[in-house]
RODO-2510 file (C-alpha; in nm, 4 decimals, decimal comma):
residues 256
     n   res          X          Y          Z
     1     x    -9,5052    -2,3307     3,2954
     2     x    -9,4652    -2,2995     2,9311
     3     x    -9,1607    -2,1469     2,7075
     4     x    -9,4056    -1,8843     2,6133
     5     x    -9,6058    -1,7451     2,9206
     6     x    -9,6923    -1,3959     2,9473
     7     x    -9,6236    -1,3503     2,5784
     8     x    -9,8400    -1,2622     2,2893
     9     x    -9,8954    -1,3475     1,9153
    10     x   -10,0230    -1,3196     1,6244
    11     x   -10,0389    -1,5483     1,3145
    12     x   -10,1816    -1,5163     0,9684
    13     x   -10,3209    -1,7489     0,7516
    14     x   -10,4516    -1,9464     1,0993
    15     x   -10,7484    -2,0896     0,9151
    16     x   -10,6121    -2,4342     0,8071
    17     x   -10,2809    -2,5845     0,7922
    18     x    -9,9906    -2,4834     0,8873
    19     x   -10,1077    -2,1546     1,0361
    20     x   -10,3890    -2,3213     1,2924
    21     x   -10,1154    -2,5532     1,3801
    22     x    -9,8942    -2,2725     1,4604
    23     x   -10,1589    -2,1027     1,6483
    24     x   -10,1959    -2,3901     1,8724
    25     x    -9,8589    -2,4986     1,9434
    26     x    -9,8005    -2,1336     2,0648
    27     x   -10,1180    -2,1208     2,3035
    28     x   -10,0167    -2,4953     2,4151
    29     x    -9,6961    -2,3237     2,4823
    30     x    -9,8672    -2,0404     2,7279
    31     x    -9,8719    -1,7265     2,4920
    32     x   -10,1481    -1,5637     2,4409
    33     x   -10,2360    -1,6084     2,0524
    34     x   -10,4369    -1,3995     1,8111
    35     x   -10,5534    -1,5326     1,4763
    36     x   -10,6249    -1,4081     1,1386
    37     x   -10,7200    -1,5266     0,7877
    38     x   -10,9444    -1,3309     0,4933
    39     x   -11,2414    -1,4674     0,7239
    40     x   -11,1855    -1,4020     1,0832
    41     x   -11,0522    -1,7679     1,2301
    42     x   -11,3380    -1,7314     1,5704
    43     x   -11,3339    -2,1673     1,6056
    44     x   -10,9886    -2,1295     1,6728
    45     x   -10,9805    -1,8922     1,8556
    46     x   -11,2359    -2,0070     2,0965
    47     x   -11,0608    -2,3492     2,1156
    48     x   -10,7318    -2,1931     2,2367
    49     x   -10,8580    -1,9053     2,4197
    50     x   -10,7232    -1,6417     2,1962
    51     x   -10,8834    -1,3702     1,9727
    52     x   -11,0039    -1,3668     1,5882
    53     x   -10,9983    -1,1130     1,3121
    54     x   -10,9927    -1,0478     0,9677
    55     x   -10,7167    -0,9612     0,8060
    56     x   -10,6003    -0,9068     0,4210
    57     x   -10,2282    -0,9343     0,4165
    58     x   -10,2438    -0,7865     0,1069
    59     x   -10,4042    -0,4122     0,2573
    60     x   -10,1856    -0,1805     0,4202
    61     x   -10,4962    -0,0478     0,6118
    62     x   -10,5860    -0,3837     0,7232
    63     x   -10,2533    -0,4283     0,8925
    64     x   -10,2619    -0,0769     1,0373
    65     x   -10,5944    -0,1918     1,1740
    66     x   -10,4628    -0,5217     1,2993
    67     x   -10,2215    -0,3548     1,4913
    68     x   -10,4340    -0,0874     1,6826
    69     x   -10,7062    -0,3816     1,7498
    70     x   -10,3871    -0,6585     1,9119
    71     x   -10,2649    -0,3870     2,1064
    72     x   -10,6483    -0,3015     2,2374
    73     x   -10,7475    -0,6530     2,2940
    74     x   -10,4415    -0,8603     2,4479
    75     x   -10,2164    -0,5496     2,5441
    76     x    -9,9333    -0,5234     2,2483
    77     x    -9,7038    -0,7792     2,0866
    78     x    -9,4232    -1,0021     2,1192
    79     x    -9,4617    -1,3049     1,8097
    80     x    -9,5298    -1,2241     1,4496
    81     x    -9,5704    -1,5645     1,2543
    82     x    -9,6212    -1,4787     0,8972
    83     x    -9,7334    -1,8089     0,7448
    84     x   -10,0060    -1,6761     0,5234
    85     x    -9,9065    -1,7175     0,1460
    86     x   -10,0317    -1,8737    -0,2250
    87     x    -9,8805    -2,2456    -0,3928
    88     x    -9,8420    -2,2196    -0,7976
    89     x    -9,7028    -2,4631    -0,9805
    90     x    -9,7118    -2,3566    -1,3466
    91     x    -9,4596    -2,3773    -1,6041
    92     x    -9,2832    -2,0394    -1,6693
    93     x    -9,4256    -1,9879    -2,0169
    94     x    -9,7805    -2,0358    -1,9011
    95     x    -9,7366    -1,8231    -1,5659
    96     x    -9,9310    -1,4901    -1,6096
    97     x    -9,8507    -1,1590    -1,5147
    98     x   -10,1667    -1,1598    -1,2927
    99     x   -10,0253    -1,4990    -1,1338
   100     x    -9,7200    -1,3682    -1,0471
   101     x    -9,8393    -0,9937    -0,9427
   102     x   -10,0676    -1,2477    -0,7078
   103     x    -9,8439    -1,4420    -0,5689
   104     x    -9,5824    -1,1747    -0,4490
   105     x    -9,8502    -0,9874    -0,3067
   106     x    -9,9335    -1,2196    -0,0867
   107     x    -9,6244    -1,4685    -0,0175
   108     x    -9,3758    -1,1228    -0,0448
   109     x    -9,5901    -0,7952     0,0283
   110     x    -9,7711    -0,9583     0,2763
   111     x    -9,4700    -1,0610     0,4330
   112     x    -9,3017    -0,6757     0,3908
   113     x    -9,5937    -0,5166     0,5663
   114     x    -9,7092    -0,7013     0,8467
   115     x    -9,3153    -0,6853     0,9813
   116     x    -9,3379    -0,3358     0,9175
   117     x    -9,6399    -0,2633     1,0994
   118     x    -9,5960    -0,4821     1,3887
   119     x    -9,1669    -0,3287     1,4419
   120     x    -9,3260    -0,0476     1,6938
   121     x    -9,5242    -0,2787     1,9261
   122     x    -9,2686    -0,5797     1,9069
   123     x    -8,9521    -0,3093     2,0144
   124     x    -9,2190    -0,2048     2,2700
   125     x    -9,2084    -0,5489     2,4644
   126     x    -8,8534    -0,6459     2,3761
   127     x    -8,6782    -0,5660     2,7069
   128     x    -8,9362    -0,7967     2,8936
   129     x    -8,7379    -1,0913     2,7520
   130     x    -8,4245    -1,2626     2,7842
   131     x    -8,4239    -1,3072     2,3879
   132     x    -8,6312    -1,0081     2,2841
   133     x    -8,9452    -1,0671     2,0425
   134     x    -8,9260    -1,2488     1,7727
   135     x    -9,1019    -1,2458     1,3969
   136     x    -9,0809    -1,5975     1,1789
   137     x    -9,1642    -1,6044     0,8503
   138     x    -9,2646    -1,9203     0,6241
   139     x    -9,0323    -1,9344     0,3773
   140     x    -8,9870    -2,2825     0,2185
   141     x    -8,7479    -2,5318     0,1035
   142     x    -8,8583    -2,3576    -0,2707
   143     x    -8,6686    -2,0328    -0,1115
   144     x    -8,3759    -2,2652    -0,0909
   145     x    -8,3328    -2,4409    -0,4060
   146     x    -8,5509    -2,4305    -0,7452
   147     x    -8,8207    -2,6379    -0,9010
   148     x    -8,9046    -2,6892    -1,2762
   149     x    -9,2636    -2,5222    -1,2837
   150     x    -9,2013    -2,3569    -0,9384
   151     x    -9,0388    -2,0351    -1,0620
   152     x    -9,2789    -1,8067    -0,9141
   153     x    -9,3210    -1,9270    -0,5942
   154     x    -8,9400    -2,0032    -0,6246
   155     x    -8,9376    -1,6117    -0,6477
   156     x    -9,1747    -1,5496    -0,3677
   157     x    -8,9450    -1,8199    -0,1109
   158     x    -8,6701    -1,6971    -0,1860
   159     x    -8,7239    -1,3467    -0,1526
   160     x    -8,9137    -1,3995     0,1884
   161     x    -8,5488    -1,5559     0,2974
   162     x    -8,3379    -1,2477     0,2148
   163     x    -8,5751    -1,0336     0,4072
   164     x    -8,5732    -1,2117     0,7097
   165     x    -8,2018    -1,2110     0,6649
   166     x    -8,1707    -0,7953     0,5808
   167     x    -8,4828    -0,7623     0,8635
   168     x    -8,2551    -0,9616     1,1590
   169     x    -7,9576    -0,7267     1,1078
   170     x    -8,1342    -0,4189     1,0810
   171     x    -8,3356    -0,4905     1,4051
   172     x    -8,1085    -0,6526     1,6411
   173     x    -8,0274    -0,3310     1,8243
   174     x    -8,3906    -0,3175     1,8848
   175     x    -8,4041    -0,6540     2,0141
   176     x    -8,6080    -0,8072     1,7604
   177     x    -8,5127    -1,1766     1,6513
   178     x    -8,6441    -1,2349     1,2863
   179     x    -8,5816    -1,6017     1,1607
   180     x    -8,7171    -1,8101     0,8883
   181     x    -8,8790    -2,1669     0,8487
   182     x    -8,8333    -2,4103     0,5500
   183     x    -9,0639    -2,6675     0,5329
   184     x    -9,0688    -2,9135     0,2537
   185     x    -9,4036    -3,1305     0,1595
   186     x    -9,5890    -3,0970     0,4480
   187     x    -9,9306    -3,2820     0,4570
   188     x   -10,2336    -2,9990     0,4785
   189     x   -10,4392    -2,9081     0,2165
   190     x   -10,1287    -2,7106     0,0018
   191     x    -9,9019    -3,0435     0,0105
   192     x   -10,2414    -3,2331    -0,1346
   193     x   -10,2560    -2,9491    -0,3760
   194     x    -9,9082    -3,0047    -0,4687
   195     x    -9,9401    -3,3605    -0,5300
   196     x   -10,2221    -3,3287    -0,7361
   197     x   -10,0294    -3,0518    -0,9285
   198     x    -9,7766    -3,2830    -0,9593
   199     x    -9,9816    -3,5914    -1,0384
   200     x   -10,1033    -3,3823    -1,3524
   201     x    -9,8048    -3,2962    -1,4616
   202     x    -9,6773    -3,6246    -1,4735
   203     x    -9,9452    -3,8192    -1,5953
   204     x    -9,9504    -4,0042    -1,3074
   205     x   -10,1987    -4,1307    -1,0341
   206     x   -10,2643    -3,9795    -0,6739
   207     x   -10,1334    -4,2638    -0,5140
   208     x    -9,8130    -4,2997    -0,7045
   209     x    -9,7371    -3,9118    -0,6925
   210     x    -9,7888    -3,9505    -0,2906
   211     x    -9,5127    -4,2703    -0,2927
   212     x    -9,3124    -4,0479    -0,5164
   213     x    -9,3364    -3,7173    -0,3205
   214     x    -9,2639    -3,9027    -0,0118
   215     x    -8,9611    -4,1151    -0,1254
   216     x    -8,7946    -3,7501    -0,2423
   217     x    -8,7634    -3,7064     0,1831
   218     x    -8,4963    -3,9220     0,2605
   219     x    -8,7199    -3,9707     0,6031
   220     x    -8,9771    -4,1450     0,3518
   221     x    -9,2904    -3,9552     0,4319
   222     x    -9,4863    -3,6438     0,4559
   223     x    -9,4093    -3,3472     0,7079
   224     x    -9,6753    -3,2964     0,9616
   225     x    -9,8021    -2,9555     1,0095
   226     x    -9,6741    -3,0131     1,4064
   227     x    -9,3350    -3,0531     1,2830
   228     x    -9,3537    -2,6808     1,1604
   229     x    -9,5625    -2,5500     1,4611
   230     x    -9,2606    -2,6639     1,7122
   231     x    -8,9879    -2,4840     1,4661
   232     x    -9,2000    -2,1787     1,5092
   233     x    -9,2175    -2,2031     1,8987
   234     x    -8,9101    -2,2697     1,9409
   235     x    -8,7817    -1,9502     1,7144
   236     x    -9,0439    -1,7287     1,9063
   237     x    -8,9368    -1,7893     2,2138
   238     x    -8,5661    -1,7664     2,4493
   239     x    -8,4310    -2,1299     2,3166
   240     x    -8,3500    -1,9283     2,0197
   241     x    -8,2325    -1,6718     2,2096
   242     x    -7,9115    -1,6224     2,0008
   243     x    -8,0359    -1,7296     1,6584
   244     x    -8,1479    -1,4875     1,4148
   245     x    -8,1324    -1,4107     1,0543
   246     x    -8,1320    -1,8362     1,0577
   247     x    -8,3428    -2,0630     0,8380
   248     x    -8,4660    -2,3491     1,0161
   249     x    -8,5165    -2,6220     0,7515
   250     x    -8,7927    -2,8860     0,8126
   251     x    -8,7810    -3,1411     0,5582
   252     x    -8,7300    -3,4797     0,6020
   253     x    -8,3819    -3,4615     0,4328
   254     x    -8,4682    -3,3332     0,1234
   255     x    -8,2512    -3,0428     0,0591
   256     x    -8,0049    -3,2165     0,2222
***
């Protein structure tokens, strides 16, 4: 039996990374798990035995749409995982309007409307659990605490951290848990981006940004995207029973 059975998700940005990682620990964990990225994620799906669409965090109508189709296909909802979101490491005076219009839209708007569509069908299923349904955001340890030429997505973090914060007190009395994860450098294709970003920026080589990045973790190396997938279980399901409006930091120490 696993800490999940019976229930059913839905993650975003399940392409790659963190999000596919997600999306497996849950089905490993016995929900039922729906997928979704700009191109619908049907691999995935197949390998867990879940279900794949499209989805545009972005579009209002595309979430609308997302909801109608999870509640047709696997019955309604009890796990929103909203990992989908944008890295930009850019100075302040060379971030553009269009970058940072782009960036909230995803990592923040994206955020705002998927919880707002999927309230109705999570408050449907919340009595069948001892710890109600649960959404988790991605936040990061850049919602936390600020970066030189990580303003923007400093903005984007940070802001996804309040609203899971204002979202868990104004649904508890409909038994919805809404939490937040942190990670740090985590190794998928984002943490390579950021290393080359940073390897740039410094003048420096892949190699010695990697050492670098990894000796800022007082653990000495790279998250794995697992380590994030088992935060997100364990939030989604009734281990976490009595935590919400939390931020569950995964980072090797760093913000320590």
């Amino acid at each position: 039996m696993g800490d999940l059975d019976g229930r059913i998700a839905l993650v975003t940005g399940a392409a790659k990374g963190l999000g596919a990682a997600t999306a497996r620990a849950l089905a490993a964990a016995g929900a039922k798990v729906a997928v979704t990225d700009l191109a619908a994620p049907e691999d995935l799906a197949s390998e867990i035995g879940g279900v794949a669409r499209a989805l545009d965090v972005t579009s209002e109508a595309d979430w609308t749409a997302t909801m109608d189709w999870v509640r047709s296909e696997l019955g309604g909802l009890d796990i929103l995982v909203n990992n989908a979101g944008l890295w930009l490491f850019k100075p302040i005076l060379e971030t553009t309007l269009d970058d940072w219009r782009r960036l909230h839209a995803v990592n923040c708007e994206g955020v705002f409307l998927g919880t707002r569509a999927a309230i109705p069908l999570l408050a449907e299923r919340a009595h069948l659990w001892r710890g109600g349904t649960a959404i988790v955001n991605l936040s990061s340890v850049a919602g936390i605490e600020g970066a030189a030429g990580g303003t923007c997505y400093n903005s984007t973090k940070g802001a996804v951290r309040l609203f899971t914060k204002g979202c868990a007190k104004e649904l508890a009395a409909a038994r919805i848990r809404v939490n937040s994860v942190h990670p740090a450098v985590i190794d998928t294709d984002m943490g390579r981006k950021l290393i080359d970003d940073f390897a740039v920026a410094q003048g420096a080589g892949n190699n010695e940004t990697l050492a670098n990045v990894s000796a800022m973790h007082p653990l000495g190396h790279l998250g794995e995207p697992q380590n994030v997938a088992d935060a997100v279980v364990f939030l989604a399901g009734d281990r976490s029973a009595f935590c919400t409006g939390s931020e569950l930091v995964v980072d090797g120490g760093l913000s320590a």
